[in-house]
C-alpha positions in Angstrom: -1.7 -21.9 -2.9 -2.5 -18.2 -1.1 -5.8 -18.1 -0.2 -8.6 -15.8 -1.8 -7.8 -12.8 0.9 -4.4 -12.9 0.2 -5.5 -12.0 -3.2 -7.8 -9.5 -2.4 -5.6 -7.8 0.0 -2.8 -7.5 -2.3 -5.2 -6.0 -4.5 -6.3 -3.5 -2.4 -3.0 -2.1 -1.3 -2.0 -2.1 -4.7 -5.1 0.4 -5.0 -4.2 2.2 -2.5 -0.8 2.6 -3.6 -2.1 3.9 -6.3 -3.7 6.7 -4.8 -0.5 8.4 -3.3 0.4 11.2 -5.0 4.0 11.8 -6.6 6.3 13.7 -4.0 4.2 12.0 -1.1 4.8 8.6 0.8 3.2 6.0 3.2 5.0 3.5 5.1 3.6 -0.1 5.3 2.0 0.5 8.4 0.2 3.4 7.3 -1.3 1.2 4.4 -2.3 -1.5 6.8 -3.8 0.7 9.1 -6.0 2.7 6.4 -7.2 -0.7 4.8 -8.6 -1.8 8.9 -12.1 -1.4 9.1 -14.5 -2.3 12.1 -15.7 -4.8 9.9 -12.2 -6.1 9.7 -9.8 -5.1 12.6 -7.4 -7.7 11.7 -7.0 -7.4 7.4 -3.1 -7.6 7.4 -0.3 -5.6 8.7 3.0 -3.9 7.7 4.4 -7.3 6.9 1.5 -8.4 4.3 1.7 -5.0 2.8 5.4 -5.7 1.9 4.8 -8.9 0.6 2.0 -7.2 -1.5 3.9 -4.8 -2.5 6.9 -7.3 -3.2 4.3 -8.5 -5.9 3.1 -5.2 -7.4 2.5 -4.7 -11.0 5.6 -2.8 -12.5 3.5 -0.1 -13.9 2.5 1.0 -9.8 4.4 3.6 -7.9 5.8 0.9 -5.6 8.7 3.5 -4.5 6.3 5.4 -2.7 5.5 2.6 -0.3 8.0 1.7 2.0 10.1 1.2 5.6 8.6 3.4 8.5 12.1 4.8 8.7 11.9 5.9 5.1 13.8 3.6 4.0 13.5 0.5 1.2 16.2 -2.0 0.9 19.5 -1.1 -0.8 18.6 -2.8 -4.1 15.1 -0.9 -4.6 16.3 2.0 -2.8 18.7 2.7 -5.8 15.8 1.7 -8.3 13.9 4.3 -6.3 15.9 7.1 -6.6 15.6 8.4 -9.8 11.8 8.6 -9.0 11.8 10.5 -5.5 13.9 12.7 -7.5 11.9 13.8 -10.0 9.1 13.7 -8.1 10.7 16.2 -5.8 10.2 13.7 -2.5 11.6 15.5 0.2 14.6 13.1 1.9 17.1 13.2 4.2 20.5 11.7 3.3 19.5 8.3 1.9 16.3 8.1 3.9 12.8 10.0 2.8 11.9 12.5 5.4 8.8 10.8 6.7 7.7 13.6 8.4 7.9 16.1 5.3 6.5 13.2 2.9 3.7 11.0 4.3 1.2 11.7 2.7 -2.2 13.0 4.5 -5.2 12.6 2.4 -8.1 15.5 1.8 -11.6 14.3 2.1 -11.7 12.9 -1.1 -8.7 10.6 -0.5 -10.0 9.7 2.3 -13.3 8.5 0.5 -11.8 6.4 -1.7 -9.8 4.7 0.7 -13.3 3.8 2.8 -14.2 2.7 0.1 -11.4 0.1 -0.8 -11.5 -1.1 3.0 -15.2 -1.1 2.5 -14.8 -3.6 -0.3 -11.8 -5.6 1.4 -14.6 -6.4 4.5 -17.1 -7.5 2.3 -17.6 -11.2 2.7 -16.3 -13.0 -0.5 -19.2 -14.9 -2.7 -19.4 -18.8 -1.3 -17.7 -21.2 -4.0 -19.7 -22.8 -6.0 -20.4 -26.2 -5.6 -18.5 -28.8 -7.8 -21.2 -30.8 -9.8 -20.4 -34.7 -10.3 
């Protein structure tokens, strides 16, 4: 069974996934590195952000997380499609223009991802103890 982080960080990203605005992008390492804290250098990288994202709810903007080359694999990629389309996502051939897309968060973006890395570095409560 995944441990508690696991569940908390999946969480989180899935947040922060949220957040990205239609049109715009962030790689996986772009998530991982906005959810590091001081507090928490070490939270998870681009590979625990896929498997996150691997597990997000269907009703999250999942195509607007992806490869640092802009890319997704070929199955979601074609799911994808239809949605960097009509959000106007600026690509390249088959690849998103990473560059043109990522997206760079005002102050108030940036606020409310402190605050969902702020949470993520909180120490979890201490399990309860089993009574006899």
């Amino acid at each position: 069974m995944p441990h508690a982080h696991a569940y908390a960080y999946a969480d989180t990203v899935h947040a922060l996934a949220a957040l990205v605005p239609p049109g715009r992008v962030l790689s996986y390492g772009d998530v991982a590195e906005l959810l590091t804290s001081p507090e928490r250098p070490g939270a998870g990288g681009p590979r625990q952000v896929g498997a996150a994202m691997a597990a997000a709810p269907t009703d999250l903007p999942w195509w607007r997380i992806l490869r640092a080359d802009g890319t997704l694999p070929d199955d979601l990629a074609e799911r994808a499609a239809p949605h960097w389309d009509a959000e106007g996502t600026p690509r390249r051939g088959a690849r998103i223009d990473m560059a043109a897309a990522r997206w760079q968060p005002d102050d108030a973006g940036f606020a409310a991802i402190d605050r969902l890395a702020e949470a993520l570095a909180a120490p979890a409560p201490a399990p309860r103890a089993r009574r006899s």
